[in-house]
ChimeraX commands (.cxc) that place a marker at each C-alpha (Angstrom):
marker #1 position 112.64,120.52,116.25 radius 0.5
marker #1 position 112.96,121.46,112.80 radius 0.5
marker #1 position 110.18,121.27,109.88 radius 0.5
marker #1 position 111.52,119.65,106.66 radius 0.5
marker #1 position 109.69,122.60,104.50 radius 0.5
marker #1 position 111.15,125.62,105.57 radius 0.5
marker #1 position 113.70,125.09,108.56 radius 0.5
marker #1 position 111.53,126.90,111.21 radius 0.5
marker #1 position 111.19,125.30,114.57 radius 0.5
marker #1 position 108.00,123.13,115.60 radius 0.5
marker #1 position 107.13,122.59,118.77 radius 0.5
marker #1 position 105.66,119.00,119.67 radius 0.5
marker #1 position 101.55,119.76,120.22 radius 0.5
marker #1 position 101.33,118.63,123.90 radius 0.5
marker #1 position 98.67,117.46,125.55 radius 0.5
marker #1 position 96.22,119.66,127.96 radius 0.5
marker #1 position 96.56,119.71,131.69 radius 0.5
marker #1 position 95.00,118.90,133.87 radius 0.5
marker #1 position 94.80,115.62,132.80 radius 0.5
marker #1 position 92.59,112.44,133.67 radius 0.5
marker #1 position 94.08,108.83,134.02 radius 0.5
marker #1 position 95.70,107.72,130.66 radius 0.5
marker #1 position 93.05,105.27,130.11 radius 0.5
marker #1 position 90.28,108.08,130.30 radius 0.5
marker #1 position 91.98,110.35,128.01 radius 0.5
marker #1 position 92.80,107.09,125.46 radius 0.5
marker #1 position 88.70,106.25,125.55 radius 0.5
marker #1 position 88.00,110.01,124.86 radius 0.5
marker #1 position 89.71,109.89,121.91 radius 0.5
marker #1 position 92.50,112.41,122.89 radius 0.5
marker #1 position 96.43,111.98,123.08 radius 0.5
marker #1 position 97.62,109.80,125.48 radius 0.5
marker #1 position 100.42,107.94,127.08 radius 0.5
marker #1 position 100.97,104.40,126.04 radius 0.5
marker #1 position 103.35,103.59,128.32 radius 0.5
marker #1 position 101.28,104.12,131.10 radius 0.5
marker #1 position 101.41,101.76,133.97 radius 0.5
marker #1 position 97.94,101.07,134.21 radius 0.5
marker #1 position 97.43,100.49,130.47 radius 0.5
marker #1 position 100.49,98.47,130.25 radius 0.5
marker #1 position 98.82,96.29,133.17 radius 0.5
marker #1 position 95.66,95.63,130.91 radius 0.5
marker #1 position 97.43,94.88,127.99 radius 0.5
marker #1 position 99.91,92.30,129.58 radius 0.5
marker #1 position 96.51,90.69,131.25 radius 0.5
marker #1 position 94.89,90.71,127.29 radius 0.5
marker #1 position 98.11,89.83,126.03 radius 0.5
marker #1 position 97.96,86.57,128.92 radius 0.5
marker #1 position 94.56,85.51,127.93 radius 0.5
marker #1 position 94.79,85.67,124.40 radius 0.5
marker #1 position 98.16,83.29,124.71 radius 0.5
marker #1 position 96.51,80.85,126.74 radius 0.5
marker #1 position 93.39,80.62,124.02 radius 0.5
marker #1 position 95.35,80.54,121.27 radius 0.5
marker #1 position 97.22,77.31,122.96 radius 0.5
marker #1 position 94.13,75.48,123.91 radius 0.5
marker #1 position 93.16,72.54,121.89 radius 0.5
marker #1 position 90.09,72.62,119.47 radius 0.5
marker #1 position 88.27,70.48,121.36 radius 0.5
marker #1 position 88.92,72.31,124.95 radius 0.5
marker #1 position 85.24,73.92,124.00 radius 0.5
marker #1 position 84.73,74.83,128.02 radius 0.5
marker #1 position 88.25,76.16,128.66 radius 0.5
marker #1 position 88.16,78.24,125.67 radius 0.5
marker #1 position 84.71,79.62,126.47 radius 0.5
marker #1 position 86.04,80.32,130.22 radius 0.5
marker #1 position 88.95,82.48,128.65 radius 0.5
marker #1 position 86.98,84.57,126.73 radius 0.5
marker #1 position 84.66,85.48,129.31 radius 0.5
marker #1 position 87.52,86.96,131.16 radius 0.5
marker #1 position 89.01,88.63,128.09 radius 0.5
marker #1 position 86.01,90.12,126.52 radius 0.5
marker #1 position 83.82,90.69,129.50 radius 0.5
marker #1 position 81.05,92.44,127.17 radius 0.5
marker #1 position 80.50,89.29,124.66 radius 0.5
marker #1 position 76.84,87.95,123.99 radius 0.5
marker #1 position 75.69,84.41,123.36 radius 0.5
marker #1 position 76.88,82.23,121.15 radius 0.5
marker #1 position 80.01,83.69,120.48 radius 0.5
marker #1 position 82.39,81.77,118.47 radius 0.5
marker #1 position 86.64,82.30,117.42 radius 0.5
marker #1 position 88.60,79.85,115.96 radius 0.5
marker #1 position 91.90,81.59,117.43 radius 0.5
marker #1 position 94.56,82.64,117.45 radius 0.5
marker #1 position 93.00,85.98,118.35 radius 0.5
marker #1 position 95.15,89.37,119.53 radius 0.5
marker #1 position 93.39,92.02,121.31 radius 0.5
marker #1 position 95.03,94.78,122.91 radius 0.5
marker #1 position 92.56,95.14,125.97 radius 0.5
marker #1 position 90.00,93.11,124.98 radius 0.5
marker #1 position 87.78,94.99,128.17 radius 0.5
marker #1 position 87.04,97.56,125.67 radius 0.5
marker #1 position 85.36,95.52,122.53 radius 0.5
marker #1 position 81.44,94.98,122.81 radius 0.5
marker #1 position 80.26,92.15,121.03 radius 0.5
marker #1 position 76.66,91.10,120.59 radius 0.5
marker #1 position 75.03,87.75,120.06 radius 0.5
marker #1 position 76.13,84.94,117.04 radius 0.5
marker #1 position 79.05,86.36,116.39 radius 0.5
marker #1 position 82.26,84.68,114.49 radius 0.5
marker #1 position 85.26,85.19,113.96 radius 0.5
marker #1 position 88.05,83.00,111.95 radius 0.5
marker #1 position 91.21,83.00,111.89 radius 0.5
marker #1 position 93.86,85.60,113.22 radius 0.5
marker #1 position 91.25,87.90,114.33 radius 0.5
marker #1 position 93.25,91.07,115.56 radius 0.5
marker #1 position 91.22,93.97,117.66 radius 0.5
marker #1 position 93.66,96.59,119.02 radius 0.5
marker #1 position 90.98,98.37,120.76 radius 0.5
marker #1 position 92.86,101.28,122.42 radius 0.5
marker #1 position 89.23,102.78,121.28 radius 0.5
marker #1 position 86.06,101.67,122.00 radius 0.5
marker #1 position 85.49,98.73,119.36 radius 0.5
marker #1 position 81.54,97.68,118.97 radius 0.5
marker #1 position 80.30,94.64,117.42 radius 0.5
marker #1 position 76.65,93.70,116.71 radius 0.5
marker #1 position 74.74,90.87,116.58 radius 0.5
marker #1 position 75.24,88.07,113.89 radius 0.5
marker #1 position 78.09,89.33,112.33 radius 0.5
marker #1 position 80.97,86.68,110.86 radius 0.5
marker #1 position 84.26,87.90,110.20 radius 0.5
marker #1 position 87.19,85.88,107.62 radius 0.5
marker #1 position 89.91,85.64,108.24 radius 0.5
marker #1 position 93.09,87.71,109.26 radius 0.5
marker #1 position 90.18,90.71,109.41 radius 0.5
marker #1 position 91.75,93.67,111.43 radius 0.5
marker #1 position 89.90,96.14,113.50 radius 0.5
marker #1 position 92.14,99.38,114.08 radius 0.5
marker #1 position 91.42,101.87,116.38 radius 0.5
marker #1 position 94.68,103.33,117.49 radius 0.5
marker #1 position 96.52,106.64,115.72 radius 0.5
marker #1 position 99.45,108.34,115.20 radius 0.5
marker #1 position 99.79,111.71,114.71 radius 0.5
marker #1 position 100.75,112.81,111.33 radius 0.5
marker #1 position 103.68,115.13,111.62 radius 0.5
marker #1 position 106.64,113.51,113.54 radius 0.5
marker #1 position 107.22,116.21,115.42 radius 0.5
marker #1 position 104.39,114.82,117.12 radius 0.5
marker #1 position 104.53,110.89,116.50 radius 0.5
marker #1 position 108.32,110.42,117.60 radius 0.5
marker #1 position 109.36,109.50,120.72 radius 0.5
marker #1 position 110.37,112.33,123.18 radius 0.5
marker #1 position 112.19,112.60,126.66 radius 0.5
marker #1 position 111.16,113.49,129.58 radius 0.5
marker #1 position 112.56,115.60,132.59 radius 0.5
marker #1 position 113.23,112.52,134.82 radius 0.5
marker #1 position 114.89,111.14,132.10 radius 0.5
marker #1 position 111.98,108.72,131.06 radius 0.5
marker #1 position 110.59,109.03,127.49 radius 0.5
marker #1 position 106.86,108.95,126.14 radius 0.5
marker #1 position 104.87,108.21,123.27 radius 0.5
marker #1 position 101.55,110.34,122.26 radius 0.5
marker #1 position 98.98,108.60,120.88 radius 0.5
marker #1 position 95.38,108.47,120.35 radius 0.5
marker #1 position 92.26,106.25,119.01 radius 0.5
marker #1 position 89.33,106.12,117.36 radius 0.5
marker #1 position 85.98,104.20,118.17 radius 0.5
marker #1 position 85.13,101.39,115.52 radius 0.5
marker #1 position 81.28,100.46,115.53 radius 0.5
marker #1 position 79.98,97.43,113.42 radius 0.5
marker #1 position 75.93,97.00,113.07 radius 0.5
marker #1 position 74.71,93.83,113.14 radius 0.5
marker #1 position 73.90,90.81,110.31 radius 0.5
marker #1 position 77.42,92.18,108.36 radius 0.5
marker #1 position 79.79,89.59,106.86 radius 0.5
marker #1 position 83.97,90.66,106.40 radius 0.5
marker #1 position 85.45,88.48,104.11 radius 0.5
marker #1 position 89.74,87.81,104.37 radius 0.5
marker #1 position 92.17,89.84,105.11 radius 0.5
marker #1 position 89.71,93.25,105.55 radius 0.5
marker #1 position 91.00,95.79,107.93 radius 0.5
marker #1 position 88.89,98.31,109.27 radius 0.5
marker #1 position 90.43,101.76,110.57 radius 0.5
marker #1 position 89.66,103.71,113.63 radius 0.5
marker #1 position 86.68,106.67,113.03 radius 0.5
marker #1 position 84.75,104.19,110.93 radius 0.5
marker #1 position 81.24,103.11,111.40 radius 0.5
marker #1 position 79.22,100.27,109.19 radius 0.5
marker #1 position 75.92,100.27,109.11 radius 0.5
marker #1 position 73.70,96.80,109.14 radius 0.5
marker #1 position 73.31,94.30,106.86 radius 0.5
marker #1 position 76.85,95.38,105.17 radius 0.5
marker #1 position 79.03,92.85,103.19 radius 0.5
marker #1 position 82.79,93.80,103.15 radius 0.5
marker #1 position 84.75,92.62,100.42 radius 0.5
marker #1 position 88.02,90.81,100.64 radius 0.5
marker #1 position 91.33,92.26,101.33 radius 0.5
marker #1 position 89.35,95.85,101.82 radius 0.5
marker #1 position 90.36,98.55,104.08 radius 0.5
marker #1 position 87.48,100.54,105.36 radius 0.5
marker #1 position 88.44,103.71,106.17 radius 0.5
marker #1 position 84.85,106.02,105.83 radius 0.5
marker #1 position 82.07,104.92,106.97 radius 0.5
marker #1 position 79.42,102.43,105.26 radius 0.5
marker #1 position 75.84,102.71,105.28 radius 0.5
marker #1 position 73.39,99.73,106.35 radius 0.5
marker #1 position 73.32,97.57,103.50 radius 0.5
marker #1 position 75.87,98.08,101.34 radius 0.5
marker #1 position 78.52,96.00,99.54 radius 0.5
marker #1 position 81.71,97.44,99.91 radius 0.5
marker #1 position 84.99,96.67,98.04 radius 0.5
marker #1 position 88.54,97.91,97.61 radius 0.5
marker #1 position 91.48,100.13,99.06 radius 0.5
marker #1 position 90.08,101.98,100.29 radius 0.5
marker #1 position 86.95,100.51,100.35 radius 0.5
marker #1 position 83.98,101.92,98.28 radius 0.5
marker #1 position 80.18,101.22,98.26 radius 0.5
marker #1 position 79.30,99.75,94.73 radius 0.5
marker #1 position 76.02,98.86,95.51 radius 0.5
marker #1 position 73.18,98.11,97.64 radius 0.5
marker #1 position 71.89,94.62,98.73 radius 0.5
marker #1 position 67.99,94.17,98.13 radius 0.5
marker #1 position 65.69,91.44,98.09 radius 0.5
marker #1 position 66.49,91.01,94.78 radius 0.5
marker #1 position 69.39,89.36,96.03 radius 0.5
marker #1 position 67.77,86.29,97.51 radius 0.5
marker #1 position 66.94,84.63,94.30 radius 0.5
marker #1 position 70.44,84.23,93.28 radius 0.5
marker #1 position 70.75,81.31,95.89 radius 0.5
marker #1 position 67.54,79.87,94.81 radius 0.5
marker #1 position 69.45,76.95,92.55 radius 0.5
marker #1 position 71.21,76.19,95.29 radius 0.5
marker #1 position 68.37,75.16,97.41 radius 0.5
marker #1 position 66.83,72.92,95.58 radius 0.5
marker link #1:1,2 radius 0.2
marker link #1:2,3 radius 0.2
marker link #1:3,4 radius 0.2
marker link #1:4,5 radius 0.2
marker link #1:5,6 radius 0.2
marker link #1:6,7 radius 0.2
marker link #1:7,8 radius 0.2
marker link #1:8,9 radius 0.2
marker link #1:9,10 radius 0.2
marker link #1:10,11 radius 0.2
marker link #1:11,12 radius 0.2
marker link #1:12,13 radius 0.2
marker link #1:13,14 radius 0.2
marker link #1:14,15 radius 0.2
marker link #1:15,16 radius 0.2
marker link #1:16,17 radius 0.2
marker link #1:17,18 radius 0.2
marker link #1:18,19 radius 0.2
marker link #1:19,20 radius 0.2
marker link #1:20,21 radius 0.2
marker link #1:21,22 radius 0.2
marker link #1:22,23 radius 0.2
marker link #1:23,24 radius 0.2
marker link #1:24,25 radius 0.2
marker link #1:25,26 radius 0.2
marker link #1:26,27 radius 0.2
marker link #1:27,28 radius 0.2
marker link #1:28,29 radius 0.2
marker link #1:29,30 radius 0.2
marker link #1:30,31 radius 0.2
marker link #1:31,32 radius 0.2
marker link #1:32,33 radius 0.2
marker link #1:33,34 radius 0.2
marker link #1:34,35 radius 0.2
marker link #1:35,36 radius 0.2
marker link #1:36,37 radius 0.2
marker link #1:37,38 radius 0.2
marker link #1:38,39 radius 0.2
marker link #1:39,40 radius 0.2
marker link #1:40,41 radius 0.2
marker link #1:41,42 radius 0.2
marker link #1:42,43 radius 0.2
marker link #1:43,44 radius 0.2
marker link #1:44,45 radius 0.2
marker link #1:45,46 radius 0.2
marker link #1:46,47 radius 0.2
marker link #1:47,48 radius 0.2
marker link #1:48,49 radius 0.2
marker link #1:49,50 radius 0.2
marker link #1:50,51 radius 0.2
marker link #1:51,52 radius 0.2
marker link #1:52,53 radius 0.2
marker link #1:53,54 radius 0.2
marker link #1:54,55 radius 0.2
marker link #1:55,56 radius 0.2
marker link #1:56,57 radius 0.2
marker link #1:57,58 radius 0.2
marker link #1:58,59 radius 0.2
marker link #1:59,60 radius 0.2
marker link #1:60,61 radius 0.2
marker link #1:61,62 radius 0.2
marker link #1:62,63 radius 0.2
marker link #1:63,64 radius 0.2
marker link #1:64,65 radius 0.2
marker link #1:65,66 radius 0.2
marker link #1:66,67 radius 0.2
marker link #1:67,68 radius 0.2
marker link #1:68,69 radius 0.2
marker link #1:69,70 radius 0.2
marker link #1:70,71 radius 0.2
marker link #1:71,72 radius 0.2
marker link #1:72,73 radius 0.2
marker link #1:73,74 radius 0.2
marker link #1:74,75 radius 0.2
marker link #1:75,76 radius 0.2
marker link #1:76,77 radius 0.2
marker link #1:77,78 radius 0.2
marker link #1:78,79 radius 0.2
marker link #1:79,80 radius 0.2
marker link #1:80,81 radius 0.2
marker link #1:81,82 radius 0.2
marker link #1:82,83 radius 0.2
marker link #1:83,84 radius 0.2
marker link #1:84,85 radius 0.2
marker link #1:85,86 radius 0.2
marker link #1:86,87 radius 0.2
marker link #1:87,88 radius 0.2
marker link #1:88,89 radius 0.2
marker link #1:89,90 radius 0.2
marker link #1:90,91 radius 0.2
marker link #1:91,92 radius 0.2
marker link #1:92,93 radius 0.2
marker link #1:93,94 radius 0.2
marker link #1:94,95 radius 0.2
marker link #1:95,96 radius 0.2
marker link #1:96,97 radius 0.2
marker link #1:97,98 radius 0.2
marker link #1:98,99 radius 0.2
marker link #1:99,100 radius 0.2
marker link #1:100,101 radius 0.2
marker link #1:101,102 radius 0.2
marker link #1:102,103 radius 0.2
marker link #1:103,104 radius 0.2
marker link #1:104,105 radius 0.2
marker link #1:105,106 radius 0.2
marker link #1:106,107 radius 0.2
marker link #1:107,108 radius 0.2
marker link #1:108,109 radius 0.2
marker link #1:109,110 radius 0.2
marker link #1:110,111 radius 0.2
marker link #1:111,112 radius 0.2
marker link #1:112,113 radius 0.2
marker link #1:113,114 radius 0.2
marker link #1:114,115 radius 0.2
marker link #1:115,116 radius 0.2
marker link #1:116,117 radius 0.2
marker link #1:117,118 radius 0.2
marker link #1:118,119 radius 0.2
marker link #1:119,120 radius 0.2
marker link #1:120,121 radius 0.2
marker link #1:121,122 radius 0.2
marker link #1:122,123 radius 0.2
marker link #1:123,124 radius 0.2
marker link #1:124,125 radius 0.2
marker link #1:125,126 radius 0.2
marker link #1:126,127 radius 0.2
marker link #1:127,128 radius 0.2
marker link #1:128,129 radius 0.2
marker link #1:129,130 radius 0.2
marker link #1:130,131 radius 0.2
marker link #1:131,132 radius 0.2
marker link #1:132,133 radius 0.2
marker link #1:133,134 radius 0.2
marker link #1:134,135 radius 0.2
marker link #1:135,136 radius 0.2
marker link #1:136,137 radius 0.2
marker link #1:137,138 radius 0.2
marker link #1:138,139 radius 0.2
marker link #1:139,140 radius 0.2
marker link #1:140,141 radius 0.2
marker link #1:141,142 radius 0.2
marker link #1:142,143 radius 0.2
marker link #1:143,144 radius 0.2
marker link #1:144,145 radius 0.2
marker link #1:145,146 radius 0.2
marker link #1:146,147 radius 0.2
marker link #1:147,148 radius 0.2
marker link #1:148,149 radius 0.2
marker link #1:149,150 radius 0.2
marker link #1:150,151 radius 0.2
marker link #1:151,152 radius 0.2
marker link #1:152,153 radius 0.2
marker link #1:153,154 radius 0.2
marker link #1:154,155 radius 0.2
marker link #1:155,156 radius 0.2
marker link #1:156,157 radius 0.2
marker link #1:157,158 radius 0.2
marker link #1:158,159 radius 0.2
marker link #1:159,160 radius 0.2
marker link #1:160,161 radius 0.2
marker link #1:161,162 radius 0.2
marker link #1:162,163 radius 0.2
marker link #1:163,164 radius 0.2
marker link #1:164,165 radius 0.2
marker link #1:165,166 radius 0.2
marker link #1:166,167 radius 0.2
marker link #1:167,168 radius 0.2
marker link #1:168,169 radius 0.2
marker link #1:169,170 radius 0.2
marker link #1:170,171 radius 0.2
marker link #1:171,172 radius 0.2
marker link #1:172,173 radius 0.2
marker link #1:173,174 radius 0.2
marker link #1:174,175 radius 0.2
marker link #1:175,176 radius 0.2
marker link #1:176,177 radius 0.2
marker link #1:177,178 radius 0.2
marker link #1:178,179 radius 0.2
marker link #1:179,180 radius 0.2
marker link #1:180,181 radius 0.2
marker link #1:181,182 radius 0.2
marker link #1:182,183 radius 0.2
marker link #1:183,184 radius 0.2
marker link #1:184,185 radius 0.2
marker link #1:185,186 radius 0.2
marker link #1:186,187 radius 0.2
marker link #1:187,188 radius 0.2
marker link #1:188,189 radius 0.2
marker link #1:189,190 radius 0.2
marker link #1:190,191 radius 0.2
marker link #1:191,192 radius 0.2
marker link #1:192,193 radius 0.2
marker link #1:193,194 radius 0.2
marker link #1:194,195 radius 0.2
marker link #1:195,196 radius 0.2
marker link #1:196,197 radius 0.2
marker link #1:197,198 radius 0.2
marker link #1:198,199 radius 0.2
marker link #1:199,200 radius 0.2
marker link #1:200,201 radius 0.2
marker link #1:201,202 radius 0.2
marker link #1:202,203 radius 0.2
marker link #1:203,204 radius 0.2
marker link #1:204,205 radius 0.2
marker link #1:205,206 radius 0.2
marker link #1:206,207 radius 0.2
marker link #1:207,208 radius 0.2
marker link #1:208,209 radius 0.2
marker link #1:209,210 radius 0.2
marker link #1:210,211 radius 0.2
marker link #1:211,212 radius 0.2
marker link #1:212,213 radius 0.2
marker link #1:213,214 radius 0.2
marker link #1:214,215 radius 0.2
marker link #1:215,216 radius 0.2
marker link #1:216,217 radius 0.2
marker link #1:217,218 radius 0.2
marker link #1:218,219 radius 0.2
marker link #1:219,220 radius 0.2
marker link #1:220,221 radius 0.2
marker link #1:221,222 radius 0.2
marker link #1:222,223 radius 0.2
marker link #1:223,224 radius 0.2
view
């Protein structure tokens, strides 16, 4: 392989050996092999369950709750999506208790993805744990002796504190980790991490301030 800024040959960076299962080295954060058979398995079984929520009525509350036992076995109490949802695994999010999610909520959690307690997400909000690698020399496909191919990889945790709201259309990117009590603008992509109690906006998302108890009395006309 060739690099485009001076011509000299690049070897692909490979991946260490020995190796554990692909699944071990994908949690670890290191490169891995998406084609695996095993991951390939759990993603056809999330892939499965996520079809048959997304088809169930609105009103098939104990069928719905059934599936998403079996596709997020770590969920809390209370836990509430309107669908259609996409997860890649779905056996690798954590999600505490009161939590909501609207429409077209998409988790490709390749990476560990945890959610805390009372936390409501918008609408087509994005949680984005898997990478590429940078240079192509890495990211492209390659071949393999017995004539197979394979696809490096890796991914990065996501962790989300509890009592945060994500407005529409926010995508959060693996590596990132926001703090409680955070509100997330809409259409923001968080790619840094946000400390507890913050209001973040923008691409990428920035902190512009901090939420007090200041903040309360701006709702006080509305509850009288």
């Amino acid at each position: 392989m060739t690099d485009n800024t001076n011509n000299a040959v690049v070897p692909p960076i490979e991946p260490r050996t020995p190796r554990r299962s692909e699944r071990e080295e994908m949690l670890d954060g290191k490169l891995y092999d998406a084609g695996d058979p095993e991951l390939t398995r759990l993603r056809d079984k999330s892939a499965d369950l996520c079809s048959r929520f997304n088809t169930l009525p609105r009103n098939a509350t104990a069928e719905r709750a059934a599936v998403l036992d079996e596709l997020l076995p770590g969920h809390g109490a209370n836990l509430s999506m309107m669908g259609p949802v996409f997860f890649d695994y779905g056996c690798h999010t954590s999600i505490g208790d009161n939590v909501f999610a609207n429409f077209n909520f998409t988790v490709l959690d390749a990476g560990r993805v945890t959610i805390g307690d009372n936390v409501l997400f918008g609408p087509n909000v994005s949680l984005l744990p898997p990478m590429h690698p940078i240079r192509w020399q890495d990211r492209n496909i390659r071949p393999l002796p017995d004539g197979g191919a394979v696809e490096y990889e890796y991914a990065l945790p996501i962790t989300i504190g509890s009592n945060c709201w994500f407005g529409g259309n926010v995508t959060v990117i693996g590596g990132v980790t926001i703090g409680d009590g955070c509100v997330i603008g809409a259409g923001s992509v968080v790619v840094k991490d946000i400390p507890a109690n913050s209001v973040a906006v923008g691409n990428p998302a920035r902190v512009v301030r901090t939420i007090t108890d200041a903040d309360a009395s701006v709702y006080q006309e509305y509850a009288r």
